[in-house]
N, CA, C and O atoms as a printed pandas DataFrame, in Angstrom:
     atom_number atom_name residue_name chain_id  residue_number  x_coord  y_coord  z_coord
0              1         N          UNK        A               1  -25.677   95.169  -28.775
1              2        CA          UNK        A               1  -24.745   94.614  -29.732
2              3         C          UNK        A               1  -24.286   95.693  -30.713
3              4         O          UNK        A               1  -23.101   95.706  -31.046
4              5         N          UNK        A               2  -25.123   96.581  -31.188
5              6        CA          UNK        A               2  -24.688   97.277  -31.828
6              7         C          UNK        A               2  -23.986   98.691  -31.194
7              8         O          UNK        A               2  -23.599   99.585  -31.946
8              9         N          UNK        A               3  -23.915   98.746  -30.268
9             10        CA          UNK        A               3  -22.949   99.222  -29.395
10            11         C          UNK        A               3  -21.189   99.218  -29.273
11            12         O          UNK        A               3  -20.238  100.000  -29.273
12            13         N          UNK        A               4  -21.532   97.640  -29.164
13            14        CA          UNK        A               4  -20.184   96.829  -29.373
14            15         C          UNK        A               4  -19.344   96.837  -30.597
15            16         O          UNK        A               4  -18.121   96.835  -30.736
16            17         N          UNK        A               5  -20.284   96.846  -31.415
17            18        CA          UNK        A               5  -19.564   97.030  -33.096
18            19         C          UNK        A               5  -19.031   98.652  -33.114
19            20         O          UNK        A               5  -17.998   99.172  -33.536
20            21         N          UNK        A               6  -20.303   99.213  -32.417
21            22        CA          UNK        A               6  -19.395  100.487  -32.865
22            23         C          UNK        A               6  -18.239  101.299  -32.151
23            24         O          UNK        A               6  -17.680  102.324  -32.539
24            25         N          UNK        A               7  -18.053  100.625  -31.103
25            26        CA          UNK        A               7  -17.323  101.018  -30.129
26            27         C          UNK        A               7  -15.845   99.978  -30.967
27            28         O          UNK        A               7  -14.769  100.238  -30.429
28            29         N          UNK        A               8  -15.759   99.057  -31.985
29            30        CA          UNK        A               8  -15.221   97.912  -31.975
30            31         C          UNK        A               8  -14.546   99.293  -33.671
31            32         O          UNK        A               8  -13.498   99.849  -34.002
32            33         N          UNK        A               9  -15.643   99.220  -34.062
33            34        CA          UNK        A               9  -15.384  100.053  -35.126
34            35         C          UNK        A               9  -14.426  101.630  -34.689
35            36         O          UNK        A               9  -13.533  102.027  -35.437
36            37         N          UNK        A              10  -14.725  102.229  -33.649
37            38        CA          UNK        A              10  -13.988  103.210  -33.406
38            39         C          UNK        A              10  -12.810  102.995  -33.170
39            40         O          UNK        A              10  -11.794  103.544  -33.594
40            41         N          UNK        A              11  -12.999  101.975  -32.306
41            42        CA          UNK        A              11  -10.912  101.670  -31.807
42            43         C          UNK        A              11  -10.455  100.898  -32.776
43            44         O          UNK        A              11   -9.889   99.933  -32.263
44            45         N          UNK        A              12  -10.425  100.856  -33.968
45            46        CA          UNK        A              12  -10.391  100.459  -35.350
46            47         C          UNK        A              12   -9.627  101.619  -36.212
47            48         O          UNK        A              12   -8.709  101.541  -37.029
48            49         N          UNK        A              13  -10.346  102.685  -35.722
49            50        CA          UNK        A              13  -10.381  103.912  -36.682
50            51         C          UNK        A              13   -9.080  104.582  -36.093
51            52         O          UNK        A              13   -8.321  105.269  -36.777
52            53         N          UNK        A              14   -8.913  104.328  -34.834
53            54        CA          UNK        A              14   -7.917  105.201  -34.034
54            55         C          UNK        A              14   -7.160  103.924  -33.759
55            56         O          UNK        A              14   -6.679  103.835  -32.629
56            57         N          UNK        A              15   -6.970  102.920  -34.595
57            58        CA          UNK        A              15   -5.687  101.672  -34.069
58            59         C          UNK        A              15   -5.864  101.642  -32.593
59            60         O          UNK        A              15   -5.322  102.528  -31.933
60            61         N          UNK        A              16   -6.404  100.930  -32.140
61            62        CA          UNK        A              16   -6.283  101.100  -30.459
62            63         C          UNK        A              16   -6.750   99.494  -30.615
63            64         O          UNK        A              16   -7.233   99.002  -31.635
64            65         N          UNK        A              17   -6.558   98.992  -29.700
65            66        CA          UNK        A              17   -6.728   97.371  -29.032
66            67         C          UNK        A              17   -8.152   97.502  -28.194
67            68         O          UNK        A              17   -8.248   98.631  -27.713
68            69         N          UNK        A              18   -8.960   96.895  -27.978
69            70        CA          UNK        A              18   -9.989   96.184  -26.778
70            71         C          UNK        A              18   -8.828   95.240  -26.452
71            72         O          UNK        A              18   -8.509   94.441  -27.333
72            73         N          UNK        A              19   -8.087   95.234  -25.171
73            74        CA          UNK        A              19   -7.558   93.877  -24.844
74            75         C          UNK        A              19   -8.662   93.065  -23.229
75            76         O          UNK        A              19   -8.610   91.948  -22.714
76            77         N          UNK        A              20   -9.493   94.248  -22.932
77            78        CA          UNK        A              20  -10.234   93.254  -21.737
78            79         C          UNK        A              20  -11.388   94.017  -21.355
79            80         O          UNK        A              20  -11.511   95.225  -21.152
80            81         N          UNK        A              21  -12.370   92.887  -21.286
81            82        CA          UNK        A              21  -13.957   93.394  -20.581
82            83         C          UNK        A              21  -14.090   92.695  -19.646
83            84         O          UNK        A              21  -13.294   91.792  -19.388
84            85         N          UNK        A              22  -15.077   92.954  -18.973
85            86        CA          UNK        A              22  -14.867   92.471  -17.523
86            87         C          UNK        A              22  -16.370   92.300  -17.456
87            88         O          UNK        A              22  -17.247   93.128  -17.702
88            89         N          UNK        A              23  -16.500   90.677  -16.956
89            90        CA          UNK        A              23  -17.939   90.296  -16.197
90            91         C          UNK        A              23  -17.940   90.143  -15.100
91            92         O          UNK        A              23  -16.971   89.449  -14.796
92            93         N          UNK        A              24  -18.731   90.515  -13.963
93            94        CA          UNK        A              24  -18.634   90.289  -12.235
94            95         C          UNK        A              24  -20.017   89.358  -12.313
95            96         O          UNK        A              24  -21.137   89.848  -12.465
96            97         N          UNK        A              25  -19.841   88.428  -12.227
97            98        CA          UNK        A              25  -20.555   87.004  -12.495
98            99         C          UNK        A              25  -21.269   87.049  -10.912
99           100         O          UNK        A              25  -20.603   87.051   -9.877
100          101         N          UNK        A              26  -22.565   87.080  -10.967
101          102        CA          UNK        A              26  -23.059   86.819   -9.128
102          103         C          UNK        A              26  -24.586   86.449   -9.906
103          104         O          UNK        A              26  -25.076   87.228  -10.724
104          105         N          UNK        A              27  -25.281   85.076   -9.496
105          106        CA          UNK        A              27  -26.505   84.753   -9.380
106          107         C          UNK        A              27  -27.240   86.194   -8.967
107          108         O          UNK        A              27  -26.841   86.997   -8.124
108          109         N          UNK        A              28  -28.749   86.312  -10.033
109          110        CA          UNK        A              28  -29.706   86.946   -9.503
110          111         C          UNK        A              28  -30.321   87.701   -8.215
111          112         O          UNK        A              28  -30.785   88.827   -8.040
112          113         N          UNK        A              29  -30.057   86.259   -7.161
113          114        CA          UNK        A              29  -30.596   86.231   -5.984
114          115         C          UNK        A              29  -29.534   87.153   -5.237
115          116         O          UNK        A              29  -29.807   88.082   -4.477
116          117         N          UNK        A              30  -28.318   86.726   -5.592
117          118        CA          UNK        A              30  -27.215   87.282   -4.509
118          119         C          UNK        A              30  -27.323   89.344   -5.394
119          120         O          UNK        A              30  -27.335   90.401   -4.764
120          121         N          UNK        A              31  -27.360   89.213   -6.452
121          122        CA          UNK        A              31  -27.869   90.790   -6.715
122          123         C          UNK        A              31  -29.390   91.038   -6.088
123          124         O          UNK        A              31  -29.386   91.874   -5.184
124          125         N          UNK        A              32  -29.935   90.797   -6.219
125          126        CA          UNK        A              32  -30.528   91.115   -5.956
126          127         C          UNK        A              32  -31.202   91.539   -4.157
127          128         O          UNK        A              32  -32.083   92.361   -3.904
128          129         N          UNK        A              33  -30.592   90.849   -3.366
129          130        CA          UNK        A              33  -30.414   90.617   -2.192
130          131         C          UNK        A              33  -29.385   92.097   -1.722
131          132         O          UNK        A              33  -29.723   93.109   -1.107
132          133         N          UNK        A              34  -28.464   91.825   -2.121
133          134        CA          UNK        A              34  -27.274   93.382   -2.083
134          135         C          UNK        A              34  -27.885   94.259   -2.656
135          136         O          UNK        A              34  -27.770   95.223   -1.899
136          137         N          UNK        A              35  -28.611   94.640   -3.717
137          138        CA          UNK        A              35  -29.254   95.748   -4.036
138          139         C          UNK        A              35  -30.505   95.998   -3.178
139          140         O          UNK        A              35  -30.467   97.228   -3.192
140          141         N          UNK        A              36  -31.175   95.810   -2.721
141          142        CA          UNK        A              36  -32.442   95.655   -2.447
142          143         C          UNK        A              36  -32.333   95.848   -0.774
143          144         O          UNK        A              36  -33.199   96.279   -0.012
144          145         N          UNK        A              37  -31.101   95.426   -0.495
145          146        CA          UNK        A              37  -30.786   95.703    1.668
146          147         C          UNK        A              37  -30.183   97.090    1.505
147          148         O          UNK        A              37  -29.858   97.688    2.530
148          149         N          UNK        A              38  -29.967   97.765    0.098
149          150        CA          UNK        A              38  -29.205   99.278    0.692
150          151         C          UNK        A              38  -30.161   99.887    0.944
151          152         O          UNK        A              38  -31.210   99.721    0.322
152          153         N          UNK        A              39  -29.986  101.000    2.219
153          154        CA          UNK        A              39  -30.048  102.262    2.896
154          155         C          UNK        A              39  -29.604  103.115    2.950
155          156         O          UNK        A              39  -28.442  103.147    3.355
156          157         N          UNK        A              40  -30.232  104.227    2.597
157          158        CA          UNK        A              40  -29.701  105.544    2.387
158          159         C          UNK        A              40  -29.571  106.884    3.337
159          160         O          UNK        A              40  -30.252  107.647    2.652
160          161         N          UNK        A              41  -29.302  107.382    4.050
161          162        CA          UNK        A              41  -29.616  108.848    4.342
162          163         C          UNK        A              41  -29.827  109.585    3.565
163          164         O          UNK        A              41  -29.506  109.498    2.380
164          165         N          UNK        A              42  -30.711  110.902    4.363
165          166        CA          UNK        A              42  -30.567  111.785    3.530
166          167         C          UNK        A              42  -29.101  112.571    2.117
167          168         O          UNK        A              42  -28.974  112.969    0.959
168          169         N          UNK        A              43  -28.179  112.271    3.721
169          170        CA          UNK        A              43  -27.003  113.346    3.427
170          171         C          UNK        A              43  -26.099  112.180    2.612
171          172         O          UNK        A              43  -24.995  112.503    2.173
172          173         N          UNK        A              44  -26.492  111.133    2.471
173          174        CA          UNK        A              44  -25.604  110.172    1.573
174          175         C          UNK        A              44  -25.227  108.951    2.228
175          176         O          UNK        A              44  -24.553  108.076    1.686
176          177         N          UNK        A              45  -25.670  108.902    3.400
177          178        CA          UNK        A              45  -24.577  107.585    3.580
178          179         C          UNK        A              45  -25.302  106.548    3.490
179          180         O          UNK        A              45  -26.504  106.557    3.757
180          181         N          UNK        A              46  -24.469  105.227    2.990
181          182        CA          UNK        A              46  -25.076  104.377    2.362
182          183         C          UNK        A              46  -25.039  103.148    3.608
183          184         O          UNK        A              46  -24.052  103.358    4.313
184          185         N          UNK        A              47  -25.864  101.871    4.104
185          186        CA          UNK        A              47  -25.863  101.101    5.049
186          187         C          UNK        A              47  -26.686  100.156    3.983
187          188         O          UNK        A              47  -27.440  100.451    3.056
188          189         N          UNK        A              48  -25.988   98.246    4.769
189          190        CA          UNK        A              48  -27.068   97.537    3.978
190          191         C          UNK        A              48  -27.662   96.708    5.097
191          192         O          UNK        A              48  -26.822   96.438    5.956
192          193         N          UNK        A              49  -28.352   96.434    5.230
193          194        CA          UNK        A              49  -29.608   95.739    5.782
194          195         C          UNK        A              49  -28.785   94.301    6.728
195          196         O          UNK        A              49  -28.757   94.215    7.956
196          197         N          UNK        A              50  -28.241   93.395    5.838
197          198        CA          UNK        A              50  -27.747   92.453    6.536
198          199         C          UNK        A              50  -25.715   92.881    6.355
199          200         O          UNK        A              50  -24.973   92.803    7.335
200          201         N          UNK        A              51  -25.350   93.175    5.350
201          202        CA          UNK        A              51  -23.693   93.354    5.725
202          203         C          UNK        A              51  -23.206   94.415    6.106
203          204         O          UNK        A              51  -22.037   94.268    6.464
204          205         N          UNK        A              52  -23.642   95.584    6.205
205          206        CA          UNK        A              52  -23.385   97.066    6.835
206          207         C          UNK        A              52  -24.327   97.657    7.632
207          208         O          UNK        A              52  -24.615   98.849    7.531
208          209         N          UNK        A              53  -24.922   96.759    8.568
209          210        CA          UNK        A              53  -26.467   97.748    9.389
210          211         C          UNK        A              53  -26.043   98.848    9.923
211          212         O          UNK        A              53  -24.897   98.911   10.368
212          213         N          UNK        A              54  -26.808   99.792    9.965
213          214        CA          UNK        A              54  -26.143  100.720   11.049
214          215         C          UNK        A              54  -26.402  100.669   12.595
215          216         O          UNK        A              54  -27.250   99.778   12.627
216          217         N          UNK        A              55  -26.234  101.012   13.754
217          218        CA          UNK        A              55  -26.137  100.601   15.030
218          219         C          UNK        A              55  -27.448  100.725   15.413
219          220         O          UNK        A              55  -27.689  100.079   16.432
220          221         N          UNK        A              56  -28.660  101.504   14.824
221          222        CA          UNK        A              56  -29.785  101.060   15.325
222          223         C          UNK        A              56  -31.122  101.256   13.732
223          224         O          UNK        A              56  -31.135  101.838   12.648
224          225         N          UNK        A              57  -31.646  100.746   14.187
225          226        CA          UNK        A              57  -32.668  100.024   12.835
226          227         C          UNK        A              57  -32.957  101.230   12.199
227          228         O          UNK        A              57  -33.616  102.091   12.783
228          229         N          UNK        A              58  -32.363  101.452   10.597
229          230        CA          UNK        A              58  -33.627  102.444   10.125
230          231         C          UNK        A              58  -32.976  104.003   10.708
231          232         O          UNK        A              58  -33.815  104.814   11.099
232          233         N          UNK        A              59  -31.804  104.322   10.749
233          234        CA          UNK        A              59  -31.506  105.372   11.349
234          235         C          UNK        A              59  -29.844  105.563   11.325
235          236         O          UNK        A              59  -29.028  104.900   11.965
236          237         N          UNK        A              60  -29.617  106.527   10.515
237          238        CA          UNK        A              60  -27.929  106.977   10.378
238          239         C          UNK        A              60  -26.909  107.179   11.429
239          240         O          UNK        A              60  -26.998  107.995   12.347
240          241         N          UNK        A              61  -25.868  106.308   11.197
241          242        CA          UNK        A              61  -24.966  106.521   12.595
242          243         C          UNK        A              61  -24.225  108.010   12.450
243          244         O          UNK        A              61  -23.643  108.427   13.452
244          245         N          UNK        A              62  -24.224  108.602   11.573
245          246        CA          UNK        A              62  -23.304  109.609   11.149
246          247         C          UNK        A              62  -24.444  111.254   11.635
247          248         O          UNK        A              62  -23.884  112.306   11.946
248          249         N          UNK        A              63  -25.693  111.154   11.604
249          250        CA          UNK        A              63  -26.621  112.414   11.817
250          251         C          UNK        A              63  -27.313  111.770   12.690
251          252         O          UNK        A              63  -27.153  112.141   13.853
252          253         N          UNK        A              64  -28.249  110.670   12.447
253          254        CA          UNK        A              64  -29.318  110.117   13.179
254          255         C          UNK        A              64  -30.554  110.503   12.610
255          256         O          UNK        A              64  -31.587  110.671   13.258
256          257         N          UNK        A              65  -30.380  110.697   10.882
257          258        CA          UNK        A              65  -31.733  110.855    9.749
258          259         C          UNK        A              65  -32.036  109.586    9.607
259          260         O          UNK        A              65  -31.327  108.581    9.661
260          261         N          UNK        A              66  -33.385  109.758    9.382
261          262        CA          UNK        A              66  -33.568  108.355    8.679
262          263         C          UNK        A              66  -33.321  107.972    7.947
263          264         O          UNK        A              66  -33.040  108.749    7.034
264          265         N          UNK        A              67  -33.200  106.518    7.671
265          266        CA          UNK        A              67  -32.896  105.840    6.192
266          267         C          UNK        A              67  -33.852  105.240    5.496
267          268         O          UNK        A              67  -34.795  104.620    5.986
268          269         N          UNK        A              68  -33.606  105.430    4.191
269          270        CA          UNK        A              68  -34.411  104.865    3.432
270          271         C          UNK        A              68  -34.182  104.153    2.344
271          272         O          UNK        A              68  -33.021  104.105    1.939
272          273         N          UNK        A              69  -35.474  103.276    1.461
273          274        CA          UNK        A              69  -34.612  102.518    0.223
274          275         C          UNK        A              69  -34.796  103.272   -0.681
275          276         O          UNK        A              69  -35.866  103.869   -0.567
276          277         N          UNK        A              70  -34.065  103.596   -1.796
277          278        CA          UNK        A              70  -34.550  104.478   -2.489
278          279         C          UNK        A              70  -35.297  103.245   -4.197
279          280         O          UNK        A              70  -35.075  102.101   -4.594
280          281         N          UNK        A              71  -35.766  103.865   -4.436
281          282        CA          UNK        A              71  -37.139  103.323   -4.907
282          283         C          UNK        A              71  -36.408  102.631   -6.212
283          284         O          UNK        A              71  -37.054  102.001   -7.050
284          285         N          UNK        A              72  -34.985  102.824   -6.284
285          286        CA          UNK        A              72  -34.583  101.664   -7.569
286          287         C          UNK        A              72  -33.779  100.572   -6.794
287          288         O          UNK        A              72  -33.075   99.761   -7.397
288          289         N          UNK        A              73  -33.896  100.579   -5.552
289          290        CA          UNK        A              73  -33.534   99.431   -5.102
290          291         C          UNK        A              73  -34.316   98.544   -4.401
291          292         O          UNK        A              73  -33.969   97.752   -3.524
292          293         N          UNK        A              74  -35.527   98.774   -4.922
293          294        CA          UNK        A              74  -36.711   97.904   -3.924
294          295         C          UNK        A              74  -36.326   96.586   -5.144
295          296         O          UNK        A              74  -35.532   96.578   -6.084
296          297         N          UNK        A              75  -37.467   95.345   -4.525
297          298        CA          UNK        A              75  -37.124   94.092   -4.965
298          299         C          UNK        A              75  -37.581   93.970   -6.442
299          300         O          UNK        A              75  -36.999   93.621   -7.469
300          301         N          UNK        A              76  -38.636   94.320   -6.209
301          302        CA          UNK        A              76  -39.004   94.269   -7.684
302          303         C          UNK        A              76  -38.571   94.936   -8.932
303          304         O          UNK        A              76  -38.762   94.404  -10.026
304          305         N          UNK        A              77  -37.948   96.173   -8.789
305          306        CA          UNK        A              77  -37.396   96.884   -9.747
306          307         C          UNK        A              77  -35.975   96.580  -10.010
307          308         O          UNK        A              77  -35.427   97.083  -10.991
308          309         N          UNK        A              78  -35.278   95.721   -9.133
309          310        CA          UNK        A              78  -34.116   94.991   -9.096
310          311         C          UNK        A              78  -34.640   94.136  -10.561
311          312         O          UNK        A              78  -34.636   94.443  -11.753
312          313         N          UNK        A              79  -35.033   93.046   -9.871
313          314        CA          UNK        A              79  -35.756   91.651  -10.717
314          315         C          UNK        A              79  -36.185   92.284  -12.268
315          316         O          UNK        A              79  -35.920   91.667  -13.299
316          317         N          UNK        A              80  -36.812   93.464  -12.260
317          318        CA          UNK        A              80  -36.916   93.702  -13.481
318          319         C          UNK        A              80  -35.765   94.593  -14.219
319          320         O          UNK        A              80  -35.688   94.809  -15.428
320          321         N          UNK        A              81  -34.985   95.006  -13.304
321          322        CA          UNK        A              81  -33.613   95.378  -14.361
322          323         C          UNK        A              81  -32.628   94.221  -14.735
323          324         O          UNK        A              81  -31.873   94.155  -15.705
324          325         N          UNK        A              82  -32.821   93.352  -13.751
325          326        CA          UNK        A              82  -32.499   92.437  -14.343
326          327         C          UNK        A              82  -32.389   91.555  -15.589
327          328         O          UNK        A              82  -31.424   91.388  -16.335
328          329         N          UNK        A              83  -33.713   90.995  -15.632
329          330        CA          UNK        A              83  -34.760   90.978  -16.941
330          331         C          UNK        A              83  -34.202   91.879  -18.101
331          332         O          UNK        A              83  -34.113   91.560  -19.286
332          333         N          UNK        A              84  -33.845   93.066  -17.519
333          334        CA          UNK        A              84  -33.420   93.629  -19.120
334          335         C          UNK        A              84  -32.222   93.409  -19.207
335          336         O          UNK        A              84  -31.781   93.267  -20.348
336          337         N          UNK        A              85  -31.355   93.313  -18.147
337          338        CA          UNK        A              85  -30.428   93.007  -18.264
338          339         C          UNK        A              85  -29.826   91.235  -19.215
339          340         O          UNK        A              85  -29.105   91.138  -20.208
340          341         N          UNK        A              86  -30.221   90.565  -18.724
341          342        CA          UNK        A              86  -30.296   89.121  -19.453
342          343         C          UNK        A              86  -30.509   89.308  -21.067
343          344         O          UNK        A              86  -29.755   88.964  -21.977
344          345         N          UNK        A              87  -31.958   90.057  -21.136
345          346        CA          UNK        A              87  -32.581   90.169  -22.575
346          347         C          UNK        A              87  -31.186   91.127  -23.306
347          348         O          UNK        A              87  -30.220   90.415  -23.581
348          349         N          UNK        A              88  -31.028   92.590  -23.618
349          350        CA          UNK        A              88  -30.132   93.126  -23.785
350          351         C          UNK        A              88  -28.249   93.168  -23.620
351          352         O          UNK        A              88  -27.450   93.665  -24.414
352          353         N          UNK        A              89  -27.978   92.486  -22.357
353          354        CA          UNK        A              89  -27.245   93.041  -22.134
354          355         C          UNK        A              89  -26.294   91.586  -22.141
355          356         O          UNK        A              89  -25.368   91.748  -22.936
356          357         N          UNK        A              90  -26.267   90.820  -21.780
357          358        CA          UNK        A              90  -26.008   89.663  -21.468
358          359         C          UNK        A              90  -25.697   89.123  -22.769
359          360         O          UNK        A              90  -24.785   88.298  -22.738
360          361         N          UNK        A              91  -26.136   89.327  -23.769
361          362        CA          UNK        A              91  -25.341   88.382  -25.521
362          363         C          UNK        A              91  -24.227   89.006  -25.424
363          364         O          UNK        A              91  -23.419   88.533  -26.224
364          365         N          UNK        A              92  -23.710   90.041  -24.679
365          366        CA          UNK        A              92  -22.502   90.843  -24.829
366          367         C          UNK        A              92  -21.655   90.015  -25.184
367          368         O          UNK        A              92  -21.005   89.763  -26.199
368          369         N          UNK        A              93  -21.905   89.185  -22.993
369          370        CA          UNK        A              93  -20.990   88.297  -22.850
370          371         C          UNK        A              93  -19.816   87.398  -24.040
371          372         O          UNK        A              93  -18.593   87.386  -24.180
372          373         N          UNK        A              94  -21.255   86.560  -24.888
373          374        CA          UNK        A              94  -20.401   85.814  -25.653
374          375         C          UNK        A              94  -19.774   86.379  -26.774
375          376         O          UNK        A              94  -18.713   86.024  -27.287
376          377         N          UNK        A              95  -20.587   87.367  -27.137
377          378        CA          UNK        A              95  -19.644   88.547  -28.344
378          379         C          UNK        A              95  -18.026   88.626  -27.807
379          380         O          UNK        A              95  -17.072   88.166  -28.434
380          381         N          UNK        A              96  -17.966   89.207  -26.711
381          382        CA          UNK        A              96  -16.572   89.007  -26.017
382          383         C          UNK        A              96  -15.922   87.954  -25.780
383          384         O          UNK        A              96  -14.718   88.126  -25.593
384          385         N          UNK        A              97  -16.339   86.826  -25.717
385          386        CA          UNK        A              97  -15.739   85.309  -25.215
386          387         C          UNK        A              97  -15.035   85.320  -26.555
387          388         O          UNK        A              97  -13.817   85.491  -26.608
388          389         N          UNK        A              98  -15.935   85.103  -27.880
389          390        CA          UNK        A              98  -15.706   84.808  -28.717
390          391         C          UNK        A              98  -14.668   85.754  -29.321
391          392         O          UNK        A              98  -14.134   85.233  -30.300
392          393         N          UNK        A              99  -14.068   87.374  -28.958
393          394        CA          UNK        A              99  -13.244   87.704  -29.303
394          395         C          UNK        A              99  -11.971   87.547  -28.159
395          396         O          UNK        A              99  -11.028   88.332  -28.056
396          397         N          UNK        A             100  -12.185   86.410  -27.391
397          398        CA          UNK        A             100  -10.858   86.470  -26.482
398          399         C          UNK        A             100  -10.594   87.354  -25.400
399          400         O          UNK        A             100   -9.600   87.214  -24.688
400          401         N          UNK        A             101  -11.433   88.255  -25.241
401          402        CA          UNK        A             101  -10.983   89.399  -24.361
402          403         C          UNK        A             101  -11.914   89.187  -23.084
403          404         O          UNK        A             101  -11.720   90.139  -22.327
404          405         N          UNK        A             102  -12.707   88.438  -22.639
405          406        CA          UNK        A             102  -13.402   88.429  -21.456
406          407         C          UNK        A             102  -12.870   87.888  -20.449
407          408         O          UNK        A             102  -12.320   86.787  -20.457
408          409         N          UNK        A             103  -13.039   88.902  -19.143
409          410        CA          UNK        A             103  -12.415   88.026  -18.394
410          411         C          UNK        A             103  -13.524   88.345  -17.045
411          412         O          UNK        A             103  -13.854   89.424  -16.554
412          413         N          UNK        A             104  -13.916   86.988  -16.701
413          414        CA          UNK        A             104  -14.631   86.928  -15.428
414          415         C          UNK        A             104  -14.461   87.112  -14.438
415          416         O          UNK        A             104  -13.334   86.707  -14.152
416          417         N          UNK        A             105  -15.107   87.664  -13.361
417          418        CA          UNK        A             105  -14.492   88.007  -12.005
418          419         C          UNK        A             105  -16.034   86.972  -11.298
419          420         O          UNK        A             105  -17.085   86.580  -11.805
420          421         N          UNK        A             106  -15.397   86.858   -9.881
421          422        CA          UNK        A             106  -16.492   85.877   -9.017
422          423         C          UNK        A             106  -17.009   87.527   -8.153
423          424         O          UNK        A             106  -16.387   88.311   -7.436
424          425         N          UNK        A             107  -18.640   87.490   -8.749
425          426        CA          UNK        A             107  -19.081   88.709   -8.025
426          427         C          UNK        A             107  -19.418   88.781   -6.821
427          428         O          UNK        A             107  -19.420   89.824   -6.167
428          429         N          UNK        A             108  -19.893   87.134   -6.217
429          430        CA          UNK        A             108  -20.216   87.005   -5.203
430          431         C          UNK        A             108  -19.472   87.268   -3.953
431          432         O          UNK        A             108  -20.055   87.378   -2.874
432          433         N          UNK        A             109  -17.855   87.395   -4.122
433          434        CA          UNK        A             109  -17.272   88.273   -3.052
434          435         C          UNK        A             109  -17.250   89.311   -2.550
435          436         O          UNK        A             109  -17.924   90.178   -3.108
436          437         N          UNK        A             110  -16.443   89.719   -1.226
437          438        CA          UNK        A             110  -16.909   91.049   -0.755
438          439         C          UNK        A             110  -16.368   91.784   -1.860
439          440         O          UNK        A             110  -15.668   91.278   -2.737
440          441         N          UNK        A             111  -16.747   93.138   -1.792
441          442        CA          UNK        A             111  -16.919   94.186   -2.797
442          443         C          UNK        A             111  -15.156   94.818   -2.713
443          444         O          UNK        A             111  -14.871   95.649   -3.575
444          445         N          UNK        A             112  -14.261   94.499   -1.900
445          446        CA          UNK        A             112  -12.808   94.684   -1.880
446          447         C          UNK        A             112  -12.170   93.958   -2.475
447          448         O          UNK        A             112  -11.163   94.358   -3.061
448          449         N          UNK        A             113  -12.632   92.440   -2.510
449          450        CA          UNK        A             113  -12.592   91.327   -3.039
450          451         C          UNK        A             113  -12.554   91.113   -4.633
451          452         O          UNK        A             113  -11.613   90.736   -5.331
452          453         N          UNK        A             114  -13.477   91.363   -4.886
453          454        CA          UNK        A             114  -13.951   91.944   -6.559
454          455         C          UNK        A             114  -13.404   93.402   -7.425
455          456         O          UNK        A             114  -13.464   93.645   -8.630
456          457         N          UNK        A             115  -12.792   94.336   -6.146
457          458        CA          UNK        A             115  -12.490   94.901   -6.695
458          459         C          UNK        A             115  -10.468   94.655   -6.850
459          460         O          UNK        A             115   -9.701   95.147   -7.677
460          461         N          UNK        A             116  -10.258   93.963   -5.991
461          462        CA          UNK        A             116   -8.949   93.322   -5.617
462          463         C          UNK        A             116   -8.504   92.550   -7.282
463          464         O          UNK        A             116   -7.591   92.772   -8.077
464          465         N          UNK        A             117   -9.748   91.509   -7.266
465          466        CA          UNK        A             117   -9.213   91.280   -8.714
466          467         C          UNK        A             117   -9.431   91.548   -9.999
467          468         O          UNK        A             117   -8.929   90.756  -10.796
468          469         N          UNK        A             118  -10.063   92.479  -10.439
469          470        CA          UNK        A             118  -10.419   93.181  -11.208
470          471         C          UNK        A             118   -9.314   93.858  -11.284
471          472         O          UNK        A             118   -8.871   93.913  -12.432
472          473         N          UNK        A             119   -8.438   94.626  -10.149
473          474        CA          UNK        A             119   -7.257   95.489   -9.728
474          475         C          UNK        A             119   -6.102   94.758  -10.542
475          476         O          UNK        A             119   -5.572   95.215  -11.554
476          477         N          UNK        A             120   -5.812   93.589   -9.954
477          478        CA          UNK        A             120   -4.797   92.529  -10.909
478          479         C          UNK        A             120   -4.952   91.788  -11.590
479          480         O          UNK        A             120   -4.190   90.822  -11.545
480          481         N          UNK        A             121   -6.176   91.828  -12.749
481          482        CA          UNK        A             121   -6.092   91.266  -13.886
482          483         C          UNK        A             121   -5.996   92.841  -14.997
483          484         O          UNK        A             121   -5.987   92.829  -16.228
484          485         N          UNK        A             122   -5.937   94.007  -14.144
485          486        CA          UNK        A             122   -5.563   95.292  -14.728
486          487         C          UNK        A             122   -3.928   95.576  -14.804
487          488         O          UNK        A             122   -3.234   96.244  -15.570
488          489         N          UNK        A             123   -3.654   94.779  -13.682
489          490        CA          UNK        A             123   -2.106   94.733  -13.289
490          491         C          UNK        A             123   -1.898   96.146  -12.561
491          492         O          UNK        A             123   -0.764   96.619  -12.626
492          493         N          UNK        A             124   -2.985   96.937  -11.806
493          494        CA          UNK        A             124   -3.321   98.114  -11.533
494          495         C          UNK        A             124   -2.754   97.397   -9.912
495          496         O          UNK        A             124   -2.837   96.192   -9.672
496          497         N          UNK        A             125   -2.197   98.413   -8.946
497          498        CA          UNK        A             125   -1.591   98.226   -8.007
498          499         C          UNK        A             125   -2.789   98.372   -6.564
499          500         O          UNK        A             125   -3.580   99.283   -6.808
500          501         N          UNK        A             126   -2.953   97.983   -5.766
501          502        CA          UNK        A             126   -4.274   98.379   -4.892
502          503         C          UNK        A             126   -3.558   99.544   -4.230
503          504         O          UNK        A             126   -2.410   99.990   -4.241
504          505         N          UNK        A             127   -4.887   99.896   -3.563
505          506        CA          UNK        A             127   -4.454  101.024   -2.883
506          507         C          UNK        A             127   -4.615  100.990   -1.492
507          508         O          UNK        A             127   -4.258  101.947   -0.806
């Protein structure tokens, strides 16, 4: 919160507008589920468990390194960023409601999807 003030206070100082923040609204479970199925290679490439597998279990289509989770996306460290997330981060929300400028997106769509409208409530053109 006190973040918000001061970030509220700067574009104050320099006349500038906040006209929009953006929430990507998705139940726990469904984050947590998408965070927690990514796979990594070494060399970067990213695969998820149930919506991007790669063609054979546990193994990069691009080298043929293994994949792995990397250790902030296991389940439990999800669930507990979460947790801070709710505690901290989450009064944002209504700080913003209450100044008019929030605008929700449905997170639970595909990730083109979410970024599609996020794109035109920017009035930003896709690409």
């Amino acid at each position: 919160m006190a973040q918000a003030d001061s970030l509220a206070t700067a574009f104050c100082a320099y006349n500038l507008e906040l006209t929009a923040v953006f929430v990507i609204d998705a139940p726990d479970e469904v984050i947590e589920a998408r965070i927690s199925g990514r796979r990594q290679c070494p060399d970067g490439h990213v695969y998820h468990v149930d919506h991007d597998p790669p063609q054979r279990r546990d193994e990069c289509d691009h080298d043929g390194k293994r994949l792995k989770q990397r250790d902030g996306d296991r389940a439990d460290v999800v669930r507990e960023r979460l947790a801070i997330y709710h505690a901290d981060t989450a009064p944002l929300i209504a700080y913003y409601e209450q100044r008019g400028v929030l605008r929700r997106v449905n997170g639970t769509l595909a990730p083109t999807e979410v970024s599609a409208q996020v794109r035109a409530r920017l009035g930003v053109a896709a690409r």
